[in-house]
C-alpha positions as CSV (number, residue, x, y, z in Angstrom):
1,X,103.5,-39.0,-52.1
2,X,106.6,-36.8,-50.7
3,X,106.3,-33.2,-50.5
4,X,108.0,-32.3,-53.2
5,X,106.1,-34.6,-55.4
6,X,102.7,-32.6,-54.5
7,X,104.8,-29.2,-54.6
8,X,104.8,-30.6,-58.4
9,X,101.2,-32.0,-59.2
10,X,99.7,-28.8,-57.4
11,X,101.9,-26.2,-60.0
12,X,100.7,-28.7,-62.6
13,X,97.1,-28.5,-61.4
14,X,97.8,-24.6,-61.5
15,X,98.9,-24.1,-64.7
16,X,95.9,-25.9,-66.2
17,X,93.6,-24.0,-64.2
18,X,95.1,-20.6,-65.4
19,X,95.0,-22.1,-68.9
20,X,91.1,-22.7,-69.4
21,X,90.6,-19.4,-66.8
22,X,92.4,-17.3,-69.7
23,X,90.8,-19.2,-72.4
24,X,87.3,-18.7,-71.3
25,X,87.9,-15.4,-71.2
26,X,88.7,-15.2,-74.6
27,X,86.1,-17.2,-76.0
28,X,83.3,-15.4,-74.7
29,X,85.3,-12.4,-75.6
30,X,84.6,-13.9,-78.8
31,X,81.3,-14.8,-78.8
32,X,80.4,-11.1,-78.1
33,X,82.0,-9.5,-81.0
34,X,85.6,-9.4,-80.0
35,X,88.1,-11.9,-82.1
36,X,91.2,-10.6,-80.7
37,X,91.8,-13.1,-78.3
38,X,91.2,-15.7,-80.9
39,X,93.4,-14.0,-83.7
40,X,96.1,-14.0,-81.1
41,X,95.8,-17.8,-80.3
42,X,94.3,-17.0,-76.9
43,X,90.9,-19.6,-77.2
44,X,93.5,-22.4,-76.9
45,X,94.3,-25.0,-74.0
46,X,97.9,-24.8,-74.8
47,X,100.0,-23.4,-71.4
48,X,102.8,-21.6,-73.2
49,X,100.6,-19.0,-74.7
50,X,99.0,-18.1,-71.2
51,X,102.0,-18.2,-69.2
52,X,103.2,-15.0,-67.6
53,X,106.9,-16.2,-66.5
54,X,106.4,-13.7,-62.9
55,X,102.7,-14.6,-62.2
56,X,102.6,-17.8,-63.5
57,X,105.6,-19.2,-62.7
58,X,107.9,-17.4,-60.7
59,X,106.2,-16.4,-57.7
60,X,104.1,-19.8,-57.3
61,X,107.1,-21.6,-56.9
62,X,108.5,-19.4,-54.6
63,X,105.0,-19.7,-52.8
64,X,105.1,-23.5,-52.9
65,X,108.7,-24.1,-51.5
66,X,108.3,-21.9,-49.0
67,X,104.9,-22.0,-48.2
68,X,104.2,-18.3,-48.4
69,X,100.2,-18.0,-49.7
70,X,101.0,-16.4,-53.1
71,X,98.0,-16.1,-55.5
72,X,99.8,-16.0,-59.5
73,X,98.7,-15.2,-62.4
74,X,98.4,-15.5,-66.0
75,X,99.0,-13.4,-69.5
76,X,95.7,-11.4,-69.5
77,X,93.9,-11.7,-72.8
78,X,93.4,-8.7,-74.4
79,X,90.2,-7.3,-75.6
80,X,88.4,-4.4,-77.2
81,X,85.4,-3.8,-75.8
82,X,84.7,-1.3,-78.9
83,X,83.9,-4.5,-80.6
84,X,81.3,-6.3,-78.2
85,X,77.7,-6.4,-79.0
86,X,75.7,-5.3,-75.9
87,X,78.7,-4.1,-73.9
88,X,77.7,-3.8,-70.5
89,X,76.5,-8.0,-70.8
90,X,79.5,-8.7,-72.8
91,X,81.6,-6.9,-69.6
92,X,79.9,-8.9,-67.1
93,X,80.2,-12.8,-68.7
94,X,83.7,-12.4,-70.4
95,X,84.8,-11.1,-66.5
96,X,83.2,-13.8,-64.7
97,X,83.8,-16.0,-67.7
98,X,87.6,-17.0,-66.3
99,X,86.4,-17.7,-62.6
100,X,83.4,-19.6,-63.8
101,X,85.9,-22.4,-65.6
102,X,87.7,-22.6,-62.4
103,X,84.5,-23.1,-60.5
104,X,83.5,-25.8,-62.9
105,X,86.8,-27.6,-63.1
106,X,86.1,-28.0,-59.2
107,X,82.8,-29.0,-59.6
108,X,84.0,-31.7,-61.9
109,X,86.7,-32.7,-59.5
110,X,85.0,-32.9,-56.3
111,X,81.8,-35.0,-58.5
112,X,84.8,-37.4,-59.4
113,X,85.7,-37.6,-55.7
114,X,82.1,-38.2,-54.8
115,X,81.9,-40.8,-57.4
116,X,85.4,-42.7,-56.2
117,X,84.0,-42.9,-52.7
118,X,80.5,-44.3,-53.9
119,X,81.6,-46.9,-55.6
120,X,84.9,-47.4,-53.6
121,X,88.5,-46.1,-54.1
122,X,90.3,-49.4,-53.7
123,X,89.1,-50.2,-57.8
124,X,91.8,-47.3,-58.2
125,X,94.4,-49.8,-56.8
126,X,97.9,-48.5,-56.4
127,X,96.6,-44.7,-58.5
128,X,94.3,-44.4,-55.5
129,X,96.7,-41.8,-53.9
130,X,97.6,-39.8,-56.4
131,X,94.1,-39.7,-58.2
132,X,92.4,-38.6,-55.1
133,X,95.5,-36.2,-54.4
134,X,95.2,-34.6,-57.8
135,X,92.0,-34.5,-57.5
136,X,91.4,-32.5,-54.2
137,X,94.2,-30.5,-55.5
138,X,92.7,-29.1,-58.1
139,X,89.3,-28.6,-56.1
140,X,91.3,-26.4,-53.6
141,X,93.2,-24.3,-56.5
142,X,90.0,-23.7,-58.9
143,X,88.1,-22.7,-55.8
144,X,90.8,-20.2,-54.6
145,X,91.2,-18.8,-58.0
146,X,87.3,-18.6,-58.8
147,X,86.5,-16.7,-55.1
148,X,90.0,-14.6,-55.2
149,X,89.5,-13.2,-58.8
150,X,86.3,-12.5,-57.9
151,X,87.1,-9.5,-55.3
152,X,85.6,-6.4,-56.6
153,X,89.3,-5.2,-56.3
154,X,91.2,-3.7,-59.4
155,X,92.5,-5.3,-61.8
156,X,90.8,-8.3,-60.6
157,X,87.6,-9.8,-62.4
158,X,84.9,-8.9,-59.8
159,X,86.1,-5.4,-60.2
160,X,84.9,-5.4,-64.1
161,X,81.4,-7.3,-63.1
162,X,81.2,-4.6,-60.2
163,X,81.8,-1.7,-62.2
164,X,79.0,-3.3,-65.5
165,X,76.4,-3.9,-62.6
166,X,76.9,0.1,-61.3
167,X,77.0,1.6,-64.3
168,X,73.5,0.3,-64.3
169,X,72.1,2.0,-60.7
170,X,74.1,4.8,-61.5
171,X,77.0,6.3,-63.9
172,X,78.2,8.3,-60.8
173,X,78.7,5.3,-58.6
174,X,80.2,3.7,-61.6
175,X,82.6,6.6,-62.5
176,X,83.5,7.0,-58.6
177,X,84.4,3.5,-58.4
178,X,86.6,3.5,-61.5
179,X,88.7,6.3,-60.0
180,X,90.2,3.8,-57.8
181,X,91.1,1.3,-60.5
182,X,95.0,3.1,-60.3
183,X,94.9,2.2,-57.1
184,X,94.0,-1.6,-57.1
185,X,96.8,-3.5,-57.2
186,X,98.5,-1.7,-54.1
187,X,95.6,-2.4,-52.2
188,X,96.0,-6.2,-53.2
189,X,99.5,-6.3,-52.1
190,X,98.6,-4.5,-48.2
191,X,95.9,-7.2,-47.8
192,X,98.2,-10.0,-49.4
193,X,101.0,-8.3,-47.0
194,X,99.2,-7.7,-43.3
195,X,97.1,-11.4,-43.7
196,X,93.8,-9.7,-44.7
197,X,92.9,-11.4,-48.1
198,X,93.9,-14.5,-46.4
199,X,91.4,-14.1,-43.7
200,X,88.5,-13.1,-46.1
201,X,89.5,-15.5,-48.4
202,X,90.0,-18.8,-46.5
203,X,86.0,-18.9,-45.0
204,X,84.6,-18.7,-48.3
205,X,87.4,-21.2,-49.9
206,X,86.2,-23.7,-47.0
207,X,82.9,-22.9,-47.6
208,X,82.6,-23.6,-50.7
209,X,84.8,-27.0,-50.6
210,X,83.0,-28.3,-47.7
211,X,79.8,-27.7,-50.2
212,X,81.5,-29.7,-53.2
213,X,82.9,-32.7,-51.4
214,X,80.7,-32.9,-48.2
């Protein structure tokens, strides 16, 4: 498979990914109260109604072809927390609810991998190649997505789970930490910039592949 042909399945791979990660969010969203994600068309697996054209596009092309380590993005969802029944739960699950699809998309894969290998790859005939391609593909992405949005760094997902779990030791840690939420996305572009989140990020990515496919 030439390079540019993987450049290709890999943005592929990533769209989809950011397509259920976005959905999720809105259907738990949903589940706790909040419709406006569905009433938008947000609890849908169509790409063109996640798709941010800088995060989701631009910049993980630019990434790809020139092999820069750029983390996208999609079109949040919108919510209204107003809404939610029990709001500090509801916070917590529609937050992680984005990087948990992504986990289980590469738990899926990597069992699929595991599965080719038991009962041998060579059934897969010429589509060996690009089925086990696509598939650790999209083991690597979900995993980077699921541990990167994670961070309990503003406006990233972790951040919202962090801030539900304080406000339950204590509304003063909780407020403290939210005064930094301004803040957030410069601090993601230093540690993008100097080679920090990539060091903090890579362990745990290998970690948790090695995990999946060992």
């Amino acid at each position: 498979m030439s390079d540019v042909a993987e450049i290709i399945l890999s943005f592929v791979v990533f769209l989809f990914s950011l397509t259920l990660h976005e959905a999720a969010h809105a259907w738990t969203s949903d589940l706790f109260g909040d419709s406006t994600g569905r009433y938008l068309g947000r609890i849908s697996l169509n790409p063109m109604v996640h798709i941010d054209p800088i995060g989701t596009i631009l910049l993980p092309l630019i990434g790809a072809f020139t092999g820069v380590s750029i983390i996208g993005w999609a079109k949040p969802v919108p919510v209204n927390p107003n809404l939610w029944r029990d709001k500090v739960k509801a916070n917590i699950l529609v937050s992680a609810a984005g990087p948990a699809a992504n986990l289980l998309i590469a738990i899926v894969a990597a069992a699929i991998v595991r599965l080719i290998s038991f009962i041998g790859s060579n059934h897969l005939g010429a589509f060996e190649k690009p089925v086990l391609t696509l598939l650790s593909i999209a083991v690597m992405v979900n995993v980077m997505l699921a541990v990167f949005n994670m961070l309990p760094i503003p406006p990233l997902d972790g951040s919202h789970v962090l801030s539900s779990v304080l406000s339950l030791v204590s509304t003063r840690l909780m407020e403290a930490y939210e005064t930094t939420r301004p803040y957030g996305f410069l601090v993601l572009l230093l540690l993008i910039y100097t080679g920090v989140l990539r060091s903090l990020l890579q362990p745990v990515v290998y970690l948790v592949m090695f995990l999946l496919l060992a």
